[in-house]
N, C-alpha and C positions, 0 to 999 in steps of 0.2 A: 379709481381713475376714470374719467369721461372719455370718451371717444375721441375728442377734440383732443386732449394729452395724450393719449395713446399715438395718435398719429404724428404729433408731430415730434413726440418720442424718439418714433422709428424711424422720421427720415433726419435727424440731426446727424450731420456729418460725421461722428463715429461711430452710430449705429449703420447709415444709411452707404457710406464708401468701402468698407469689408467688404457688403454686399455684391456692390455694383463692380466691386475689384475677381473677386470670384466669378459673377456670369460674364465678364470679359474675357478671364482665362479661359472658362468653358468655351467660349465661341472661337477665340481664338486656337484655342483645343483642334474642333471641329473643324475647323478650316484647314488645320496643317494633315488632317487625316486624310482630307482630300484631295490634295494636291500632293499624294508619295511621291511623284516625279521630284518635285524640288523639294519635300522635305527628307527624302529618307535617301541614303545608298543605296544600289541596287545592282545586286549580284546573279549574269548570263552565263549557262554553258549553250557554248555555239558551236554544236557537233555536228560538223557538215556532211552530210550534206540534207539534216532536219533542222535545221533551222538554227535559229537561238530561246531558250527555255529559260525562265527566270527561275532561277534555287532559290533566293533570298531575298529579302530588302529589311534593311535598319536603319532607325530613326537616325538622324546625325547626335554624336555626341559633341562634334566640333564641326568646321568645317578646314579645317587641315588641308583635306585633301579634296578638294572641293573644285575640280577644275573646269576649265570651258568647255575642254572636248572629254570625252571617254575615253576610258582606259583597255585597252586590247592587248593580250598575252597569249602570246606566240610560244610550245613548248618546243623542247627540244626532243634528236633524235630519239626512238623509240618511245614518246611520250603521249600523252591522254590530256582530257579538261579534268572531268571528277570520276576513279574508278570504279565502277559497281556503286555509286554512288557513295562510298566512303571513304575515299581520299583526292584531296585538289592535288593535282599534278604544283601546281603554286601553293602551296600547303600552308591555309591556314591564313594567304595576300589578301585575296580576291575580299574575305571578311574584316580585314584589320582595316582595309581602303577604305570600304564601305563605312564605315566607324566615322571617317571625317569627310565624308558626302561624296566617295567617288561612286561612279557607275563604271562598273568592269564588267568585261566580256571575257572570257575564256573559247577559246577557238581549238579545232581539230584541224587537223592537215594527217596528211599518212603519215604513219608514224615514222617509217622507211622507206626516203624517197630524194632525190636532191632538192633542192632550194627553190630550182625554178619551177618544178612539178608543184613544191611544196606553198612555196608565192602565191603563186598562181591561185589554187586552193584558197591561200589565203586572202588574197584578195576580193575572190567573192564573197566570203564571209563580212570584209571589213564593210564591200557594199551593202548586204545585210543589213549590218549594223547600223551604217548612215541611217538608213530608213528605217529602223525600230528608233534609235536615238533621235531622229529630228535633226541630228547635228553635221554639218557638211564635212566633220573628217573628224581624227581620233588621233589618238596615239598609241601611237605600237610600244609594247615591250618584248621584247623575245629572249630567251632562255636558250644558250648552248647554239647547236642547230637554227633554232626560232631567232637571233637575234641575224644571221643570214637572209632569212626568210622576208623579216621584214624589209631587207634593206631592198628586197628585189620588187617590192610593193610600193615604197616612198620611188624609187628608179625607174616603173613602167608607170605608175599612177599615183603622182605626186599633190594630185587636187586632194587627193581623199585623207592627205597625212598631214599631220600639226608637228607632230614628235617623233624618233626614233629612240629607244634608249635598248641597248644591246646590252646582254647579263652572261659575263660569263662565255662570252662566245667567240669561236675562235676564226675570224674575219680573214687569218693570214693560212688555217689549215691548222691540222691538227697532228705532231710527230707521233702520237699513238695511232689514230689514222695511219701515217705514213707507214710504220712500222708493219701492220696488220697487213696490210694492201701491199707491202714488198715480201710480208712472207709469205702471203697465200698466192701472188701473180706479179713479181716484179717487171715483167718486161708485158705485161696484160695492155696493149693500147686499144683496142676493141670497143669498149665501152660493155664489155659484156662475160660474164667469167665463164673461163673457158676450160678449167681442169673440174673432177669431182670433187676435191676437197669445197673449191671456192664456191659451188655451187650448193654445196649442203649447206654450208656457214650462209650464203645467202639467203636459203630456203629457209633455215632455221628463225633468220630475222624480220621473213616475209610474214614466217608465222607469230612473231611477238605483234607486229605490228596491225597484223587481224585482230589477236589477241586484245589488245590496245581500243582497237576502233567499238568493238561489242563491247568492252566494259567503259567505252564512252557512251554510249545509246544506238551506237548506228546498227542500223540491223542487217543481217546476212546478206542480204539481195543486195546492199548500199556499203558493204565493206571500199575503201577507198585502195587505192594503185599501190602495193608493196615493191621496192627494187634494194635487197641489202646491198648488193654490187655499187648501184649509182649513188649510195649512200657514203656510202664509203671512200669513193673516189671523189662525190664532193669535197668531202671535210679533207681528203688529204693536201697537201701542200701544193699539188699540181693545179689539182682542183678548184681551189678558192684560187690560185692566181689569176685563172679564166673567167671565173663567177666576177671577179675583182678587177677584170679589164673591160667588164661588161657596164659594172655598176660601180664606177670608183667616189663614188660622193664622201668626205669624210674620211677617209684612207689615209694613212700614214705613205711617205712616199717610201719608205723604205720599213723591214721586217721589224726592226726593234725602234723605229722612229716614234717622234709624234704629230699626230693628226695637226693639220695647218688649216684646216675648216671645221668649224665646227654649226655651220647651215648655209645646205645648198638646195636650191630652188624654193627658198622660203619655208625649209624643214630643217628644224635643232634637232643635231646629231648627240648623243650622250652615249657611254657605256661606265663599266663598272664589274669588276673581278676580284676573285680571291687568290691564294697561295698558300701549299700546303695540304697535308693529302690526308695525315690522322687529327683532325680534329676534336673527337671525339669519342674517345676510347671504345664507350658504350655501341657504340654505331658497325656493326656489320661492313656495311659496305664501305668505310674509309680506307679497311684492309685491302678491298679490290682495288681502291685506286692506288695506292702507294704503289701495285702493284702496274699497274698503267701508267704511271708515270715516271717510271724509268726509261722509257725512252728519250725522255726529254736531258739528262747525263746531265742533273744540278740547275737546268735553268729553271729558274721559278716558275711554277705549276701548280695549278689547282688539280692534278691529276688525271685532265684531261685534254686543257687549253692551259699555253704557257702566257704572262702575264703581257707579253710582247703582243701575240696574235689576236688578242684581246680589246685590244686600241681599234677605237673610234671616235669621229667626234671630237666633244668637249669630254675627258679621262678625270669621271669624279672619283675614284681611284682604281686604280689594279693591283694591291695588296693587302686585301680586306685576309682576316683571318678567315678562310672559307673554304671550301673545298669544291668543287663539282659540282656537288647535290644539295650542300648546303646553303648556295646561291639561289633555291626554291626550295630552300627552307627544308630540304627533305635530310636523311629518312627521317620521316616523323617528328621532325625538329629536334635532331639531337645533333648539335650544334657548339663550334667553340663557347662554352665560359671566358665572362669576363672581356669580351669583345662586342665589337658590333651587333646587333642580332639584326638576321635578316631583313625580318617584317620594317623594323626600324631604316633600314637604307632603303626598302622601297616606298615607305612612307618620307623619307625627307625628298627624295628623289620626285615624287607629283609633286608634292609641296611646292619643286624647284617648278616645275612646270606651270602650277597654278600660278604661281607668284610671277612667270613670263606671259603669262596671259593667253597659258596654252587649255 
């Protein structure tokens, strides 16, 4: 064969386009490696008061969850971002998000604290965020407690919020709250406990929630404000009715109503609950809650919040097969069979958000 056939062999259209099709992918390869901001998820723990730390980023396998603003999750009382570095307080979200292009942050607040203390906290964080992200605001999710938190964040600084979506959280108070708080100081108006029982039990949760902030990363000298007392008395009944006349956006007018807004000041309100306390045989702690939600005498309860207190927003439901813990996927995902599975409602839930052009 001559030179002159040899080449023009090779560039003949089905020797010559395989070719030219493969060094396109490569470049195109190359390019998406460069740009991880827009090609990959990417997963923050934002352990205040060091910053925010990137754990992860994955390539997108879809864009599912692909939204405008960022994803921020707000725990609940007593709660952490990732412990000692081997368990998400959101167990197992933060990675399923990232899978169809979200960027989540996970945040610290004391773990035992009320709302406004805990907001607060939150809030600089979310400012943080803005300036890692680029992005001029975010969306909140909070968990239990965190879904309070947030609301105090969209209520004092409403530029920085896109979304609210409440999990689980008990917006009207909590009758095991109540129950606690009347047996250890029922006629307590002080804001401060005032016998030795109530004050050990507080010191007790002072110390979880130390606990809590070193197996986030924060270090001794940066441990964040503990109050079991004002914890307590948030979540109770009395409590959220004043947090609630503070910051009524989204609120049902009444305890077992439904919400009549679902966005105020140009922020989509959402929530979303379970019911039911043994979900899962296997699971330890379902047993404590059946136990904690006996105070509620039959109303529907996830064992901590009843499905009433729950309500916010736009109610993409409050009868998920769930319980308390399994509303963040905890413990260790051992979870109703045959039902909704977590990861799943908080992925169609951005989905909803992407698709509002949040």
């Amino acid at each position: 064969m001559t030179l002159k056939s040899s080449l023009a062999s090779a560039f003949t259209p089905s020797a010559f386009l395989p070719s030219l099709g493969a060094i396109g992918a490569g470049v195109l390869l190359m390019a998406l490696q460069t740009t991880s901001a827009q090609a990959a998820g990417q997963y923050y723990n934002c352990a205040n008061p060091t910053g925010c730390k990137l754990v992860s980023n994955k390539y997108w396998t879809s864009n599912h969850t692909d939204t405008k603003y960022p994803i921020v999750m707000a725990h609940g009382l007593g709660g952490f971002t990732n412990l000692f570095g081997i368990i998400d307080y959101f167990n197992g979200i933060p990675q399923e998000l990232m899978k169809g292009g979200s960027e989540v942050y996970t945040t610290k607040t004391s773990a035992v604290n009320n709302s406004e203390i805990r907001g607060e906290q939150l809030l600089q964080q979310v400012k943080t965020i803005t300036a890692i992200s680029g992005e001029p605001k975010v969306n909140l999710f909070g968990h239990s407690q965190g879904g309070i938190d947030i609301r105090y964040v969209a209520g004092v600084a409403p530029k920085y919020v896109a979304s609210v979506t409440a999990v689980s959280s008990p917006e009207q108070g909590s009758k095991a709250a109540d129950f606690v708080k009347n047996t250890l100081e029922p006629n307590n108006t002080t804001g401060n406990p005032s016998n030795v029982t109530t004050q050990l039990v507080s010191g007790v949760f002072n110390l979880i929630g130390g606990f809590t902030d070193v197996g986030s990363g924060i270090s001794f000298k940066e441990i964040q404000e503990q109050d079991g007392w004002q914890a307590l008395v948030a979540l109770s009944t009395d409590g959220a009715a004043k947090f609630n006349a503070k910051f009524p956006a989204a609120m049902p007018k009444n305890y077992c109503g439904q919400p009549t807004s679902t966005a105020v000041n140009g922020i989509k309100y959402y929530s979303f609950s379970g019911v039911g306390q043994i979900t899962s045989a296997l699971d330890p702690s379902d047993y404590l809650l059946a136990a904690t939600g006996v105070p509620f005498a039959g109303e529907s309860n996830d064992g901590l919040v009843s499905a009433c207190s729950s309500r916010l927003g736009y109610v993409i439901r409050d009868n998920y097969r769930m319980n308390h813990l399994d509303s963040a996927d905890q413990v260790l995902g051992l979870t109703a069979w045959g039902d909704s599975e977590p990861k799943s409602i908080y992925r169609t839930q951005v989905n909803r958000l992407k698709n509002a052009n949040l």
